[in-house]
C-alpha positions in Angstrom: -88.6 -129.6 -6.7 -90.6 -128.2 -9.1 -94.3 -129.6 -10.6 -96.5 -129.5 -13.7 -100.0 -129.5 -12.4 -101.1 -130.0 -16.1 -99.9 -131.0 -19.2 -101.4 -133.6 -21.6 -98.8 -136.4 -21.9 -101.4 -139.0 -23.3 -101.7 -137.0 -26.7 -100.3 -137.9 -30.0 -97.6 -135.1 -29.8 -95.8 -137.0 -27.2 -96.4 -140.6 -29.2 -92.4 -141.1 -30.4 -90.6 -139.6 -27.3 -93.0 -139.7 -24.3 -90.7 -141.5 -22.1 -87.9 -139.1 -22.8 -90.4 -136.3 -22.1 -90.5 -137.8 -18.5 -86.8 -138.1 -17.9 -86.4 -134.3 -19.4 -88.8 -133.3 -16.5 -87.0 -135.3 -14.0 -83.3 -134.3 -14.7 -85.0 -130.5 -14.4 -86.5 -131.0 -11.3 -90.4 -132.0 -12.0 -91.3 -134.9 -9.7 -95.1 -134.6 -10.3 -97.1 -133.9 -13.1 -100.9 -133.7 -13.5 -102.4 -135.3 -17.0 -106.0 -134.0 -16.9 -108.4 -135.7 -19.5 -110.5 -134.2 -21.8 -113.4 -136.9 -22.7 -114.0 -140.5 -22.0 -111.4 -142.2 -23.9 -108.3 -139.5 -22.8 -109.5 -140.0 -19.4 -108.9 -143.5 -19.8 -105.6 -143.4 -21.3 -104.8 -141.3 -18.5 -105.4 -143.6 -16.0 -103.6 -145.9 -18.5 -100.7 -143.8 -18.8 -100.3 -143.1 -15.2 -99.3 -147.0 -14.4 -96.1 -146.8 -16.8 -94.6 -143.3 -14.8 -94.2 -142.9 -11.0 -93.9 -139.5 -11.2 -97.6 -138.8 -13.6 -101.0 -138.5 -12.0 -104.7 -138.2 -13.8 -107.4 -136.2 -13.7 -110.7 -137.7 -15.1 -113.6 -135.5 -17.1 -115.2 -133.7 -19.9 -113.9 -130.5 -21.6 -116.8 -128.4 -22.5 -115.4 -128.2 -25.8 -116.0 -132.2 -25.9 -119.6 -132.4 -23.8 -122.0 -132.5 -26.7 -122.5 -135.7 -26.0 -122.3 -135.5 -22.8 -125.5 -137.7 -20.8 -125.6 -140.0 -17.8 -123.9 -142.7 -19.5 -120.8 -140.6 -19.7 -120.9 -139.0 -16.1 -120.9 -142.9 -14.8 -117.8 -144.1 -16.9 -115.7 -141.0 -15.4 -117.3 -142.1 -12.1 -115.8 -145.7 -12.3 -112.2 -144.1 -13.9 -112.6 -141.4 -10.9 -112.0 -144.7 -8.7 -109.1 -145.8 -9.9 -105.1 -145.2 -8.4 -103.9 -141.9 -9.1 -106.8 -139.9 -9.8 -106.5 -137.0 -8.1 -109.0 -134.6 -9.3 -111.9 -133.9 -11.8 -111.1 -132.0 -15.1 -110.5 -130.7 -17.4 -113.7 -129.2 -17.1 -115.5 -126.1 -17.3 -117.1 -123.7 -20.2 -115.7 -122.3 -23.4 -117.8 -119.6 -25.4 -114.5 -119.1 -27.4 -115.3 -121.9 -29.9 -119.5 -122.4 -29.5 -118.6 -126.4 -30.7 -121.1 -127.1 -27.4 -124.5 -125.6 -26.7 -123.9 -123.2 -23.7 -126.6 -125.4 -21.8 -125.0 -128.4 -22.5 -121.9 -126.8 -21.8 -123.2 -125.9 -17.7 -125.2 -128.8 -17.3 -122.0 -131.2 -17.9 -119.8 -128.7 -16.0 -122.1 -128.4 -12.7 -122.9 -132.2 -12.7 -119.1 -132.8 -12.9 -118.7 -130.7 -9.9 -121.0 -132.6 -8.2 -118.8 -136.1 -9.0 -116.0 -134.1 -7.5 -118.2 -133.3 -4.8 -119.1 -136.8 -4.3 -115.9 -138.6 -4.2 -114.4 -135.5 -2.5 -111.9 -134.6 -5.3 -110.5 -130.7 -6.3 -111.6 -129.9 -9.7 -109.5 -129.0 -12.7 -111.1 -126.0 -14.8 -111.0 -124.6 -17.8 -112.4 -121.1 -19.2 -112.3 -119.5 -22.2 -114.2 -116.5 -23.2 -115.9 -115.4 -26.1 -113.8 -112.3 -26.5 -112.0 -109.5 -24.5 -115.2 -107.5 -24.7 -117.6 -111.0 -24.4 -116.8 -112.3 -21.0 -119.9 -113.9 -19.9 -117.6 -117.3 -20.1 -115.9 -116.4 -16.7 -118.6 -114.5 -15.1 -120.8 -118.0 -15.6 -118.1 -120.1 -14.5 -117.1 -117.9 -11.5 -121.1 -117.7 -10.2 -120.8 -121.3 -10.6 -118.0 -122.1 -8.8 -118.5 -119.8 -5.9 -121.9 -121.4 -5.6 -120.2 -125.1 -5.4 -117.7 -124.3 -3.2 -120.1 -122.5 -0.6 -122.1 -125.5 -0.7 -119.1 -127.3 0.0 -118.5 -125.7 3.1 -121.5 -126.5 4.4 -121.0 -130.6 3.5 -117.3 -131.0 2.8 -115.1 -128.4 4.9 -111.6 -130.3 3.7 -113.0 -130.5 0.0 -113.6 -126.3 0.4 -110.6 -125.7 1.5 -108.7 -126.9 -1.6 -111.8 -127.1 -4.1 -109.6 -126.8 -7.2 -107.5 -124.5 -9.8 -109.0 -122.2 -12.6 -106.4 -124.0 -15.2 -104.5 -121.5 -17.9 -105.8 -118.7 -16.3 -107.3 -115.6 -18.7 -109.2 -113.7 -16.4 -108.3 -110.3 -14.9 -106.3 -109.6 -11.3 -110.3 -109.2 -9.9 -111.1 -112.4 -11.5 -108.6 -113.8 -10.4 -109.2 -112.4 -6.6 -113.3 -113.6 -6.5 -111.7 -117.0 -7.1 -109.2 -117.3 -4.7 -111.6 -115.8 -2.3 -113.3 -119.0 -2.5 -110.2 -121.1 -2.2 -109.6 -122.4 -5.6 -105.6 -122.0 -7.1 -105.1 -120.0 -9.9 -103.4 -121.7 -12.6 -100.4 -119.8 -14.7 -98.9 -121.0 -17.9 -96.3 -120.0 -20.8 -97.7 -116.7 -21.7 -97.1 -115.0 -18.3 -93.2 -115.0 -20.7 -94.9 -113.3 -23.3 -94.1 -109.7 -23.9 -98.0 -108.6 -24.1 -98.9 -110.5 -21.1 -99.3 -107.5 -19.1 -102.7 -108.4 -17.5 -101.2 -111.9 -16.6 -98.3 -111.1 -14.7 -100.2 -108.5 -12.9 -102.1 -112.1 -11.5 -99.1 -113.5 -11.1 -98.1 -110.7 -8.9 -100.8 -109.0 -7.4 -102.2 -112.9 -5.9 -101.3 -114.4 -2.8 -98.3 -116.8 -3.4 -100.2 -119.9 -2.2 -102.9 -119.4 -4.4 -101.0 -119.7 -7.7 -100.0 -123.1 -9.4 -97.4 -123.4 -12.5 -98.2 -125.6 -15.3 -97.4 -125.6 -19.1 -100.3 -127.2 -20.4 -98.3 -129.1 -22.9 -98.5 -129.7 -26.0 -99.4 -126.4 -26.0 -98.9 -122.7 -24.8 -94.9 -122.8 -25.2 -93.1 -120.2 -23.1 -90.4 -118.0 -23.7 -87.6 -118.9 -25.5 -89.0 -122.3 -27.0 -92.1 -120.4 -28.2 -92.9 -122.2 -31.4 -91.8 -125.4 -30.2 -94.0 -128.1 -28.9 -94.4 -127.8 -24.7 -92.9 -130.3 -22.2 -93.2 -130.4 -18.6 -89.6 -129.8 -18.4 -90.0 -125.7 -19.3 -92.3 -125.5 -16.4 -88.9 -123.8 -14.7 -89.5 -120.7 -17.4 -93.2 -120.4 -15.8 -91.7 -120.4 -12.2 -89.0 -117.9 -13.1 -90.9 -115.6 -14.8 -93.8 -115.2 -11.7 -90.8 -115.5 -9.0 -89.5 -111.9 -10.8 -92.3 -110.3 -11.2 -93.2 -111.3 -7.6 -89.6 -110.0 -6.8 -88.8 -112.8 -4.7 -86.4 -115.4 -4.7 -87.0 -118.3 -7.5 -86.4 -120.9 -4.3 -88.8 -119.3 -2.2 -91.4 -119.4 -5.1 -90.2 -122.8 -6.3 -91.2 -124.2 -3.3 -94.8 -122.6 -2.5 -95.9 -123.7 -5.3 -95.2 -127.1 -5.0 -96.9 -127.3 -1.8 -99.4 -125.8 -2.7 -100.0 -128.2 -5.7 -99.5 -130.7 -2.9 -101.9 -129.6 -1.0 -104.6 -129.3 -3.8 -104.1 -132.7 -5.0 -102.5 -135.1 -2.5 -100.7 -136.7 -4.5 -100.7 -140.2 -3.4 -101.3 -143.6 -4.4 -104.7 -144.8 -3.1 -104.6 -147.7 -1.0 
């Protein structure tokens, strides 16, 4: 069995073929997928979307990219979609410096009181970070100090919640990044590049982490791996993702196949709410 723990089915790229996506995934072995949301309204048709597959769970939040707006208004609507079946975690959320569309302020402010929903309703957090450049990383050093800081307190108030607190999504951070985070529990989350020939810095994550702590996703549309790069993503190439990290890790693809998958079971749980 293999999962996508994210990949944003609910976007127009999918619009003429989106059930077919879904049976693609399933005749290669996906019987889970994660569709994270990235305002308001994709939160929503996440939720949405979720009721027409079995096999798709949401997340529900604001990207930073998308928080200019962001005010207590919008932090009670995700609370109410948070609520619904198959919601299984918080995200995609975070901080970007890549693309500055977001105050930085705005940017931290939306992110830490979105950890606090998850906090709240006791839900692992999906989390994106970009930085600003390879010699500008302030984006992850922010977003790290945060997180460490959330899940500490989480330890204190929510033991279960800080033993599975969430997954740095599309990881871009160093192995010692990468290390700091796991330290404090989260999942590191690997996508198509780790199949690119100057991912160097990636698969040394992908190998120099614990098993457990890593989780494979495609973050489709987008981030294509090896040998569809240039075509649009599907869940379905997840299985490049998983074979790639199972030979750097030098281990065998079933071992690897199936540690992630519990892993991403473990993190998110996922099961219908009664």
């Amino acid at each position: 069995m293999l999962v996508d723990t994210h990949c944003h089915l609910n976007f127009d790229s999918f619009d003429l073929d989106r059930a077919a996506v879904v049976e693609r995934a399933a005749q290669a072995g996906v019987n889970r997928i994660l569709n994270p949301g990235i305002d308001v309204q994709t939160s929503r048709a996440a939720v949405e979307l979720v009721q027409a597959f079995p096999a798709v769970f949401a997340a529900v939040g604001v990207h930073p990219n998308d928080a200019s707006g962001w005010s207590d208004i919008t932090l009670g609507e995700l609370r109410l979609l948070a609520a619904q079946p198959k919601v299984v975690a918080i995200g995609e959320i975070g901080l970007d410096y890549y693309w500055q569309r977001t105050e930085r302020s705005v940017q931290i402010k939306a992110f830490e009181q979105q950890l606090d929903l998850a906090a709240d309703l006791e839900l692992p957090v999906v989390v994106h970070v970009r930085d600003a450049s390879q010699d500008d990383r302030r984006a992850m050093q922010d977003a790290l100090e945060i997180l460490v800081r959330w899940q500490s307190h989480l330890a204190a108030h929510s033991p279960d919640l800080a033993s599975r607190p969430g997954v740095l999504h599309s990881f871009s951070g160093d192995l010692d990044d990468a290390w700091r985070a796991a330290a404090s529990q989260f999942c590191i989350g690997i996508t198509g590049p780790v199949t690119f020939k100057k991912a160097e810095i990636l698969r040394l994550v992908a190998a120099g982490l614990p098993a457990n702590h890593l989780l494979i996703e495609t973050d489709a549309p987008f981030l294509t791996p090896h040998p569809h790069r240039g075509e649009r993503n599907e869940p379905a190439y997840v299985r490049y993702i998983a074979e790639k990290i199972a030979a750097v890790r030098e281990m065998a693809y079933d071992n690897f196949e199936q540690i992630t998958t519990d892993s991403a079971e473990r993190l998110f749980r996922w099961q219908v709410k009664s």
